[in-house]
C-alpha positions as CSV (number, residue, x, y, z in Angstrom):
1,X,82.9,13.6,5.7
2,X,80.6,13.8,8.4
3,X,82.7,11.4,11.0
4,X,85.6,14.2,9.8
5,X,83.3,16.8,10.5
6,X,82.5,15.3,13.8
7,X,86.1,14.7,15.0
8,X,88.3,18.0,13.5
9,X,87.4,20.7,15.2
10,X,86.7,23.8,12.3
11,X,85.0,26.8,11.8
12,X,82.2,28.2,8.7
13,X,82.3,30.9,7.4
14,X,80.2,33.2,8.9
15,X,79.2,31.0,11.8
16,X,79.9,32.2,15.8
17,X,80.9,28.6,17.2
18,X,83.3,25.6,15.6
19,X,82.0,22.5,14.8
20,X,83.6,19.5,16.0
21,X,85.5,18.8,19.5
22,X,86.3,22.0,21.2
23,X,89.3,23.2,20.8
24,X,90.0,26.5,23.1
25,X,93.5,26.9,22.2
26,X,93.4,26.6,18.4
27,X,93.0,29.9,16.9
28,X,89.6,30.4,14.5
29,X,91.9,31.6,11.6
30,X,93.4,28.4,12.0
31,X,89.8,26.3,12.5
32,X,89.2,27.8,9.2
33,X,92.2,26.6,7.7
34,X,91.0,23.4,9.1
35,X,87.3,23.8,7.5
36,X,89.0,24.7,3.8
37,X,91.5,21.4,4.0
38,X,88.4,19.0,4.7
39,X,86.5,20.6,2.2
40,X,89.8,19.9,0.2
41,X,89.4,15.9,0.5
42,X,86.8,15.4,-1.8
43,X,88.1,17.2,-4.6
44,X,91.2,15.4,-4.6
45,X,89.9,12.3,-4.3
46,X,87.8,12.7,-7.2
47,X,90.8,14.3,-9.5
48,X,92.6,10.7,-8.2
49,X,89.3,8.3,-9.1
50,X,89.4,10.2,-12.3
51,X,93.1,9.8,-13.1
52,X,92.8,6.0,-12.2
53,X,90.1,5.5,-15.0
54,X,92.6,7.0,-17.7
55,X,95.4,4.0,-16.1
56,X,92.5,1.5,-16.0
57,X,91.6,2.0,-19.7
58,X,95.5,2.3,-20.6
59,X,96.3,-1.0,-18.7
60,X,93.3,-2.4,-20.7
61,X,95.3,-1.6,-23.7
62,X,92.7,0.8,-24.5
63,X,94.3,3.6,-25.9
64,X,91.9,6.0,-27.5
65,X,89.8,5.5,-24.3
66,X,92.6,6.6,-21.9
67,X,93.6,9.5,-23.9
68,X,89.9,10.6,-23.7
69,X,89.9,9.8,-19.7
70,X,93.4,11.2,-19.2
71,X,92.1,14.3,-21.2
72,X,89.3,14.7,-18.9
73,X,91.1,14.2,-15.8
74,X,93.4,16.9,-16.8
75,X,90.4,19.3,-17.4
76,X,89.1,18.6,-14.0
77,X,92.4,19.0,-12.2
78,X,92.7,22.6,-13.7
79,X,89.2,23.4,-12.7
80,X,89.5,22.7,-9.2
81,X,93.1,24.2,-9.4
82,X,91.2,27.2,-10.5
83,X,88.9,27.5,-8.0
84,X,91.4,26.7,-5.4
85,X,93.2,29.7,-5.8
86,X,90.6,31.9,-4.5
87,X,90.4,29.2,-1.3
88,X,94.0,29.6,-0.8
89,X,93.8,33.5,-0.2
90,X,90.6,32.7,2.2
91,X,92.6,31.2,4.3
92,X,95.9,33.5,4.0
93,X,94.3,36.9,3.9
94,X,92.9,37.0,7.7
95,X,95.6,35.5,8.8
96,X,97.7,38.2,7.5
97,X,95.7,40.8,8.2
98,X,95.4,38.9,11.9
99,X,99.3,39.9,12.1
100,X,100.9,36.3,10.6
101,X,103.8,37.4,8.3
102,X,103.0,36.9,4.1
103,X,105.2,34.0,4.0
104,X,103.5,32.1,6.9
105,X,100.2,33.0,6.0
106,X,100.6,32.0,2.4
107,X,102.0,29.0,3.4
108,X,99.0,28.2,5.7
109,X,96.9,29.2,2.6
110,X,99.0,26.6,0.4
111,X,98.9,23.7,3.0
112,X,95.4,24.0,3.2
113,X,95.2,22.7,-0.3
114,X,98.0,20.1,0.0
115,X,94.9,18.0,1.2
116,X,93.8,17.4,-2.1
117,X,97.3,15.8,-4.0
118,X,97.3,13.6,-0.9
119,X,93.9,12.4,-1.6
120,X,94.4,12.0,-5.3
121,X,96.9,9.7,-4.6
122,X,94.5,8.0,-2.5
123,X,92.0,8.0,-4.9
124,X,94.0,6.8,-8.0
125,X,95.6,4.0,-5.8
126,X,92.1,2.6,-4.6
127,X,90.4,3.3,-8.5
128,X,93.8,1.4,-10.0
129,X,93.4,-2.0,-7.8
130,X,89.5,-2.0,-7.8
131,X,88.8,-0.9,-10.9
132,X,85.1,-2.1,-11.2
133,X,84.1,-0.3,-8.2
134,X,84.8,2.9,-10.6
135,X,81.5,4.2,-10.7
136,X,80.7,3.6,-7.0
137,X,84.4,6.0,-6.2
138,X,82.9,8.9,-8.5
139,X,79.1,9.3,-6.9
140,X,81.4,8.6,-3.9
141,X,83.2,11.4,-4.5
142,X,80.7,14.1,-6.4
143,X,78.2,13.2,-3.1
144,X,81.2,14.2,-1.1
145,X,81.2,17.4,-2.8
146,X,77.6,18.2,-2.7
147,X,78.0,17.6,0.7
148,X,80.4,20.2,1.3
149,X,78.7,22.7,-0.6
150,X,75.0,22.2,1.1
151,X,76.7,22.4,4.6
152,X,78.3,25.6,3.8
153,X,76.7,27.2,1.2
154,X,73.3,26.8,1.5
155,X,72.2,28.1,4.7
156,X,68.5,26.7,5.3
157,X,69.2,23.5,6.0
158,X,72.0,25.0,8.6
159,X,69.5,26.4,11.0
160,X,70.3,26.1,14.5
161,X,69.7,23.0,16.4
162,X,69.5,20.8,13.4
163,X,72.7,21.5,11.9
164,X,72.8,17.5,10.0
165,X,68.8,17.1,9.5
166,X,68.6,19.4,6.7
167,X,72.0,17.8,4.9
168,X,70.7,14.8,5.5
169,X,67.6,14.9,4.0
170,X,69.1,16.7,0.7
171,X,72.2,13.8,0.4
């Protein structure tokens, strides 16, 4: 996430300047749209790692364990379907009110989650063939996530001039 963060050009919320390469002609609606979809990556690779645990322990002819994996994978995916709603409208609302039509800016609000299916495929592919690197994929993916949420919700360790220090130090 940080090479991503490095190479896509996006924008905070809140913050004056993008992050990444700069990119004059891309819109800042639109480097937001950019900042929601990486923040997007994690989440569905996780949902993916999870879902390939359930197959693991199904393939293993473990039945009562997949139910209870596939059960919890199903909980997760609704929780971060949940909270990807409200993400959605973040990124359609100023577009619209920025003078995109509701059916374009919805849609821009709706790709910007189309990151995370992607992912999960991603996610359940890798967890299905290399199964006993299971619990390295997780912490792989809930420090992705933590990561995400320190750069952009935690503003200390954002200062000015030592942006990655402060992220750094908390991963």
């Amino acid at each position: 996430l940080y090479l991503i963060d490095k190479v896509v050009p996006h924008l905070h919320v809140g913050a004056s300047k993008a992050e990444g390469p700069a990119a004059p002609h891309l819109k800042e609606e639109f480097k937001f749209f950019l900042a929601v979809a990486i923040h997007n990556l994690p989440e569905g690779l996780v949902t993916g790692f999870s879902c390939g645990l359930a197959l693991s322990a199904y393939q293993a002819g473990n039945t009562e364990g997949a139910l209870a994996f596939a059960t919890s994978a199903l909980v997760l995916s609704v929780g971060i379907a949940i909270q990807d709603l409200p993400e959605g409208m973040a990124v359609s609302v100023p577009l619209y009110i920025d003078g995109m039509s509701r059916g374009k800016a919805f849609g821009y609000g709706v790709l910007s989650g189309a990151v995370e299916p992607v992912a999960a495929i991603l996610g359940m592919f890798l967890s299905t063939f290399l199964s006993s690197a299971m619990p390295w994929f997780l912490s792989f993916g809930a420090g992705a996530m933590l990561y995400v949420i320190v750069e952009d919700l935690v503003p200390h360790v954002s200062k000015k001039g030592v942006e990655h220090f402060g992220l750094a130090a908390f991963m």
